[in-house]
C-alpha positions as CSV (number, residue, x, y, z in Angstrom):
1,X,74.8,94.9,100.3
2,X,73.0,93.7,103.2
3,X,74.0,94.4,106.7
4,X,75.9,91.2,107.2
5,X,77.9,92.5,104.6
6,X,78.9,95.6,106.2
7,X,80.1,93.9,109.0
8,X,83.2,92.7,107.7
9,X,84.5,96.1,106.8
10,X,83.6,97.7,110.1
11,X,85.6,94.6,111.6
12,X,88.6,95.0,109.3
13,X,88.5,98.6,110.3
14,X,88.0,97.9,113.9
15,X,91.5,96.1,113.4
16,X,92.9,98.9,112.0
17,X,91.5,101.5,114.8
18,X,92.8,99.0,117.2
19,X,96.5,98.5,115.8
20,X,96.9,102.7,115.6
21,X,95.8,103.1,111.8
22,X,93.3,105.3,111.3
23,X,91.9,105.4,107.6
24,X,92.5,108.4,105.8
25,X,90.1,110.3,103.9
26,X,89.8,109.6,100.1
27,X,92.6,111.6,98.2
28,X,94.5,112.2,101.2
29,X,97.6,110.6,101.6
30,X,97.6,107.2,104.8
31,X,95.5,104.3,104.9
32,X,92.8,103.5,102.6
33,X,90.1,101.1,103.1
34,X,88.3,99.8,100.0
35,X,85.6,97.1,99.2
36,X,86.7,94.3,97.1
37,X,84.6,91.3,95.4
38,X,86.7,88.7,98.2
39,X,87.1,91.0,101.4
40,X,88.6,94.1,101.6
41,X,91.7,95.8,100.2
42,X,94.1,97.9,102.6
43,X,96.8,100.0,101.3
44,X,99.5,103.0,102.5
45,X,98.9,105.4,100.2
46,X,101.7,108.5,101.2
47,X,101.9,111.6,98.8
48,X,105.3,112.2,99.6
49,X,107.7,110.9,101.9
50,X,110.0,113.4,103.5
51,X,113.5,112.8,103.8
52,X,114.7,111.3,107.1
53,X,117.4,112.4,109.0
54,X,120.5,111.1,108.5
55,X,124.4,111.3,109.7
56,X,125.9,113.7,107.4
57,X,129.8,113.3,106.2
58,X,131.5,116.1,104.8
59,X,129.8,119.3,103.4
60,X,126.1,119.5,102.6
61,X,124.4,118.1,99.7
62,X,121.7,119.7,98.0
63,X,118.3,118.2,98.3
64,X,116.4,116.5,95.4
65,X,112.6,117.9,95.0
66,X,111.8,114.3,93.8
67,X,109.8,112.0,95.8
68,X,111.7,109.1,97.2
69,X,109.9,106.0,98.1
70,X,111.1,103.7,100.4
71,X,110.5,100.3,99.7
72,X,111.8,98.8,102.7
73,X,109.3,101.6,105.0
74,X,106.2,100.4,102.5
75,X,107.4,96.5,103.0
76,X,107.8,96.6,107.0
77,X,103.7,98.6,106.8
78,X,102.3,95.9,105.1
79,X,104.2,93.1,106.9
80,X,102.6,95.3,110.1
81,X,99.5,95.4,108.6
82,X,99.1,92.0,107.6
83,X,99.8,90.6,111.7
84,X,97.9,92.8,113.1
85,X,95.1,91.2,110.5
86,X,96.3,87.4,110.7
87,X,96.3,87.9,114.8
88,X,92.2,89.1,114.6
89,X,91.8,85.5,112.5
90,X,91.9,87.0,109.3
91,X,93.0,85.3,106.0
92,X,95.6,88.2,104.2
93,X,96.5,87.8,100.4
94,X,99.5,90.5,99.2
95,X,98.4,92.5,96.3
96,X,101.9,94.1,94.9
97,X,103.9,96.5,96.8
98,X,100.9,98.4,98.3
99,X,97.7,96.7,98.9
100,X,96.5,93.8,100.8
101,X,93.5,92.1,100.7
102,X,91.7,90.7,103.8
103,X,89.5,88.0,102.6
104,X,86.0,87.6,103.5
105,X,85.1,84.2,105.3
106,X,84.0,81.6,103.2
107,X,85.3,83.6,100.1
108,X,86.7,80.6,97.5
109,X,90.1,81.8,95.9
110,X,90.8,80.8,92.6
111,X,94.4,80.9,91.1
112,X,93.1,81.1,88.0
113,X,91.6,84.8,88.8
114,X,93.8,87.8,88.0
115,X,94.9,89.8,91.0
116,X,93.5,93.3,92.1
């Protein structure tokens, strides 16, 4: 790639630095910044999520060693994610529950394409 294109993902990451979101490095769990064909994908990735407190009733439960994932914690990230993005001028397309993509200028979407 030439320069010009490296300037896009330093901007997207400048967003990122500038809304509290440090990328994380690659296999560790947080966000993850990677180069797509039409911008740049941005995803949570968490290795596990730890229980969160809650009001307890009655005696204690035991503890599942499963990992729980919460969909509504994961949802209100990307919605986060995505106006910090849109409020910088970017276009943002929703790739399933975890990624986004932040589309390059001038990059043509076609419907047609299968999603990443």
């Amino acid at each position: 790639m030439d320069d010009h294109g490296q300037d896009f993902p330093a901007a997207v990451r400048a967003v990122l630095a500038e809304a509290g979101f440090g990328e994380s490095a690659l296999g560790a769990e947080g966000v993850h910044v990677v180069e797509h064909a039409r911008g740049v994908m941005v995803g949570w990735m968490p290795r596990e999520l730890r229980e969160l407190p809650s009001r307890r009733r009655g005696p204690r439960r035991t503890r599942s060693g499963g990992r729980r994932d919460l969909p509504g914690l994961r949802h209100a990230f990307g919605l986060a994610l995505a106006a910090a993005f849109r409020a910088a001028g970017f276009s943002v397309e929703t790739r399933g529950d975890e990624w986004l993509l932040v589309v390059r200028p001038g990059s043509v979407s076609s419907p047609a394409r299968p999603t990443a």
